[in-house]
N, C-alpha and C positions, 0 to 999 in steps of 0.2 A: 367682889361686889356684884351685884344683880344686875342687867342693863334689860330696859322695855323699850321695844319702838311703838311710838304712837303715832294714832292720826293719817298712818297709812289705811288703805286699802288691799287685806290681805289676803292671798290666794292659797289656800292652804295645802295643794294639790289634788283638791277635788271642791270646795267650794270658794267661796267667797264672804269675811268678815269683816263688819265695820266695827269702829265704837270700840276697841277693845287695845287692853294692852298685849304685845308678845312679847313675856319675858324670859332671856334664856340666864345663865350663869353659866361661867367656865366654856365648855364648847357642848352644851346642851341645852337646849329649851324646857324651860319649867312649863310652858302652858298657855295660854290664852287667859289674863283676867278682865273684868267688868272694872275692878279698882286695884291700889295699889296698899291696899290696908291691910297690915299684917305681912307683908313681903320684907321688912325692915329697911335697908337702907337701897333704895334702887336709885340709877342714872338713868335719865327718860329720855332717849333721838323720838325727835319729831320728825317726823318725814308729812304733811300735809300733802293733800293733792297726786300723791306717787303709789305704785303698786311697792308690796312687798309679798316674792316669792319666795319659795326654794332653789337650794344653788342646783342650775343645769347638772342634766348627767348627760355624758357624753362617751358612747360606748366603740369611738371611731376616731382616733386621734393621730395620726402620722407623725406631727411636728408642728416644729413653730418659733417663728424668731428667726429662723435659719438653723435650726436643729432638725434633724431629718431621722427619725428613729431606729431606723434598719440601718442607718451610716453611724448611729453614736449608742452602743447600746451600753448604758452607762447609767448609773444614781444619776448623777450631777444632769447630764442630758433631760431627764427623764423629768429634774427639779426644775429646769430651764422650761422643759414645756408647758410642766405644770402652773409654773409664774405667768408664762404668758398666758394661756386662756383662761387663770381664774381672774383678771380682771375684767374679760368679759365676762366673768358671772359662771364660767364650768368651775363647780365643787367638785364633781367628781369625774374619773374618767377611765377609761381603758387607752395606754400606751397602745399604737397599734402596728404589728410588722407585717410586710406587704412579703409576700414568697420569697426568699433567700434560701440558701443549705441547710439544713436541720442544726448542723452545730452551730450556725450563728443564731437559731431560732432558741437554741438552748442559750446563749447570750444574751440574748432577750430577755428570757423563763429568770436569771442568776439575777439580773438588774430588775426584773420587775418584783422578786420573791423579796428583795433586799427595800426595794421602794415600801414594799404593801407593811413590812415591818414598823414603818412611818408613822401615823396617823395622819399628820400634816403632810402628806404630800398629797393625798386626793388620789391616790390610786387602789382602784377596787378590786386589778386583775389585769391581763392582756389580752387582748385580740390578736389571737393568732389567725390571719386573712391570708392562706397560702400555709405548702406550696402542694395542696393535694385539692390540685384545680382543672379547670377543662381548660388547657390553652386554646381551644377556639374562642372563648371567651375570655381572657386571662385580660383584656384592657390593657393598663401599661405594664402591669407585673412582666417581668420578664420568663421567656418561652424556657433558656436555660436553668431552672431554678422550679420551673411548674413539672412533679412527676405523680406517678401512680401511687396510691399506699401500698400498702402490705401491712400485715399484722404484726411485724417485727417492729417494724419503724413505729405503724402506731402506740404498739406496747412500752418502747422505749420513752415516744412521747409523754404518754399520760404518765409514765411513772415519776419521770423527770418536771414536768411542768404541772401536774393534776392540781397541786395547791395553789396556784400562779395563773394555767388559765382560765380566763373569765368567760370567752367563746373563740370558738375553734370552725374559722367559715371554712368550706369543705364544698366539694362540688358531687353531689350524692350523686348521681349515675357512674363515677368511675370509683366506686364500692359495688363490693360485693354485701351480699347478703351479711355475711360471718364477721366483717369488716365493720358494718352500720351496727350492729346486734353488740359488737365488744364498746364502740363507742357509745354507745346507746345506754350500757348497763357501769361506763365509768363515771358514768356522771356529770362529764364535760356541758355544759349546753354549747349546742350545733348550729349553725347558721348556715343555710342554703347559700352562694353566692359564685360569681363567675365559672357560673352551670349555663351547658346547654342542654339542661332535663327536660324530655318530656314531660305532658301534663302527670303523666302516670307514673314516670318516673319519679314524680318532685312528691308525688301523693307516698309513692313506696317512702321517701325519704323522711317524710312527715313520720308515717307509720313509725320507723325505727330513732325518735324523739326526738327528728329536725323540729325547732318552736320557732322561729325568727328565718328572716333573709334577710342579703347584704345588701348595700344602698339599692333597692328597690327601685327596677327599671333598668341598673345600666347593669352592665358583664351578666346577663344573667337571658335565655331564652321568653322572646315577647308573646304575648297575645295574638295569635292570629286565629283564623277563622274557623280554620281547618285541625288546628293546633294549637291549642291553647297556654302551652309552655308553662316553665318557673312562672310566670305572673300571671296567668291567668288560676294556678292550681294554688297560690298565696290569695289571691283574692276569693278561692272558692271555700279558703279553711278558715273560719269563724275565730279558732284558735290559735292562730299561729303571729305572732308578731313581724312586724319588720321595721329596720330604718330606711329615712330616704331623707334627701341629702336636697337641702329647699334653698338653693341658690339661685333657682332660674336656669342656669347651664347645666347643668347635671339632668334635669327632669322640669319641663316645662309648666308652667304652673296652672295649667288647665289637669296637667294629670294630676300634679297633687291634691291639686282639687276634689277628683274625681275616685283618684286613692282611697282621701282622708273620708268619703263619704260612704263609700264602703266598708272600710276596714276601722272605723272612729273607733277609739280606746285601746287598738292595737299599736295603730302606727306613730311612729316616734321619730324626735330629729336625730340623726347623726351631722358632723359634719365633714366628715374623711377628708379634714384639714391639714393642708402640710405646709404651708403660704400665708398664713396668719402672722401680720408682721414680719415680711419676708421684706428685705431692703435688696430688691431686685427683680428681673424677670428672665433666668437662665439659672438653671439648676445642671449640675453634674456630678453623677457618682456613680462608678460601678456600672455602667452601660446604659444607665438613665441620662437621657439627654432631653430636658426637660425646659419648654420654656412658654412665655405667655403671648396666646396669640388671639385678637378680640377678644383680652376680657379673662381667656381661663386659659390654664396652666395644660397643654400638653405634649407629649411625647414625639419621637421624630416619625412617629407611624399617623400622627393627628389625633392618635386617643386620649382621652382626657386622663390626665395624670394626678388627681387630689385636687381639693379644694382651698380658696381660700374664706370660708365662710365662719364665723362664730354661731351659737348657738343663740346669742340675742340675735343675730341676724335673722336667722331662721325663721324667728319669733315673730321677728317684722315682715319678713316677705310675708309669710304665710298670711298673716292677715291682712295686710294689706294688698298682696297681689293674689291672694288664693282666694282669699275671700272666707278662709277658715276659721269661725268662731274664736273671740279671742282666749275664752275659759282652752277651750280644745287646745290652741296652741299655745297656751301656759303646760296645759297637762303633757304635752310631746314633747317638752323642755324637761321635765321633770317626777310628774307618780307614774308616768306608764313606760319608762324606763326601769324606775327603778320598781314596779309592779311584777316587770320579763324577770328584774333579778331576782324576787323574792327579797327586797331589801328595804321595802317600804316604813320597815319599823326606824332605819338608822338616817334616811335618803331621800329627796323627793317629797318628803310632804313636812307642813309647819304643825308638829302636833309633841304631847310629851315624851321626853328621854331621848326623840330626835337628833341630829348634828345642829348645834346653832350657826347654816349656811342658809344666807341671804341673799338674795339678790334685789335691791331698790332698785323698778322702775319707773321713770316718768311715763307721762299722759302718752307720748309716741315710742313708749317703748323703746327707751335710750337709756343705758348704764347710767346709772345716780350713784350708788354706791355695791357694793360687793362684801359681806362678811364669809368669813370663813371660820368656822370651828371656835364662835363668839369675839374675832379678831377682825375689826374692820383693813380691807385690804388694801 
């Protein structure tokens, strides 16, 4: 049978409709109508008073619950995570592995290849974030685990994971020329991140099809006067996307501010979440000795080890402590995500042949309700 939500106010990923029905069937959206004549037999949710988006994408996912994704690489893990953040509203996402050995990376590639086969599980690909990073900037990834490429390894990679990953963060000064140009021409999308690139360096990276950087501002070389680094050379590319991680700890919300006022239409939430429903504050695995101290989660060097933010969070801070339009911070939940992917026709926006994933908000932008795949959650 047919189902319409009415009476919302809905965000379609780029405007705003009143007055209208959006009816989806099965796990696709029929359309936006004025009436319901001619549709035959439809169920009508009234949501009054509340927004109705599209379900979050979320291209920065670690864990959740107490599943840690580089500690569990497994279906069932990967369903665990997917349960947990789609009641905060993530449809869709990328499982994300932080630098480990390549063959656990290929661990990864076998559970995420075996996920994506799913429909229902919401996995669009992986983030591979490591392990071909600058450990001067490596944050809590571990120094044991962060090395140099080579064309061998990478070749092996893309061959093995090429349909599985989604984006491959990379630290483009320890490539060569012949290294960025083979990646370049596999097709992978690239993400700059725990780089200490020069401004020029990050420009060469762009050149060879870096589009995107990783949570924007942190593991990554800053803005200075002299030197304008990884963020000053993202804020100077018109074209290039990034995420950034709107918790307050991670990146102070004068900069998001200040970010999103330059970079509007590029920049998008991640939430590089590992603590989302974590029943505790001490983490241990594999040389990670991780625990919460005022507030955020980190490592035994002080650096910040993941977040525990959802992406309705995000949604909140940003407007309310950024000061960020709220249309804008609807669209960094959802079409200019899935804009980076090219996926705009299935993801991210309320329009036909769409996923029927929903997200109801109320007036403060607080979970009302969640559908997934025409399935309320």
């Amino acid at each position: 049978m047919r189902t319409a939500i009415s009476q919302a106010r809905f965000f379609t990923g780029s405007e705003y409709i009143e007055n209208q029905y959006l009816v989806f069937e099965g796990m696709k959206i029929l359309g936006f109508f004025s009436n319901l004549e001619g549709l035959g037999e439809v169920e009508v949710l009234e949501y009054p008073d509340k927004f109705c988006l599209p379900g979050f994408i979320d291209l920065q996912v670690n864990g959740g619950a107490g599943v840690y994704f580089v500690k569990d690489f497994s279906t069932s893990a990967i369903q665990s995570i997917a349960k947990t953040y789609r009641k905060y509203g993530t449809t869709s996402f990328f499982p994300t592995q932080v630098s480990t050995s390549l063959d656990r990376v290929y661990e990864g590639l076998t559970a995420v290849k075996e996920s994506m086969q799913d429909i229902y599980s919401g996995v669009i690909g992986m983030h591979v974030e490591g392990p071909f990073l600058n450990p001067i900037k490596r944050g809590a990834h571990q120094t044991k685990y962060i090395q140099k490429p080579s064309m061998e390894k990478l070749e092996d990679l893309i061959r093995f994971g090429e349909s599985a990953i989604g984006l491959l963060t990379i630290a483009p000064e320890q490539f060569s020329d012949a290294e960025l140009s083979f990646l370049q021409a596999s097709g992978i999308r690239l993400s700059a991140g725990h780089s200490n690139a020069t401004f020029s360096e990050a420009k060469r990276g762009f050149s060879y099809g870096i589009r995107k950087v990783t949570h924007l501002f942190n593991a990554m070389s800053p803005f200075q006067s002299r030197e304008p680094g990884l963020v000053g050379a993202f804020l100077d590319a018109p074209d290039i996307y990034g995420g950034i991680i709107a918790d307050g700890k991670h990146v102070d919300y004068n900069s998001l501010r200040l970010a999103h006022r330059l970079k509007q239409g590029k920049l998008f939430f991640v939430t590089d979440s590992v603590f989302v429903d974590f029943e505790g504050d001490h983490f241990v695995f594999d040389g990670f000795d991780i625990r919460m101290v005022d507030g955020a989660y980190v490592n035994h060097e002080g650096n910040l080890a993941g977040a525990a933010i959802t992406m309705q969070e995000a949604i909140y801070n940003s407007i309310r402590f950024a000061n960020i339009p709220e249309a804008d911070a609807f669209m960094m939940a959802t079409s200019i995500p899935a804009d980076y992917l090219g996926m705009g026709n299935q993801i991210g926006y309320l329009q036909k042949d769409a996923f029927a994933d929903f997200v109801i908000l109320d007036q403060d932008y607080q979970i009302e309700q969640v559908y997934f795949k025409g399935q309320l959650v």
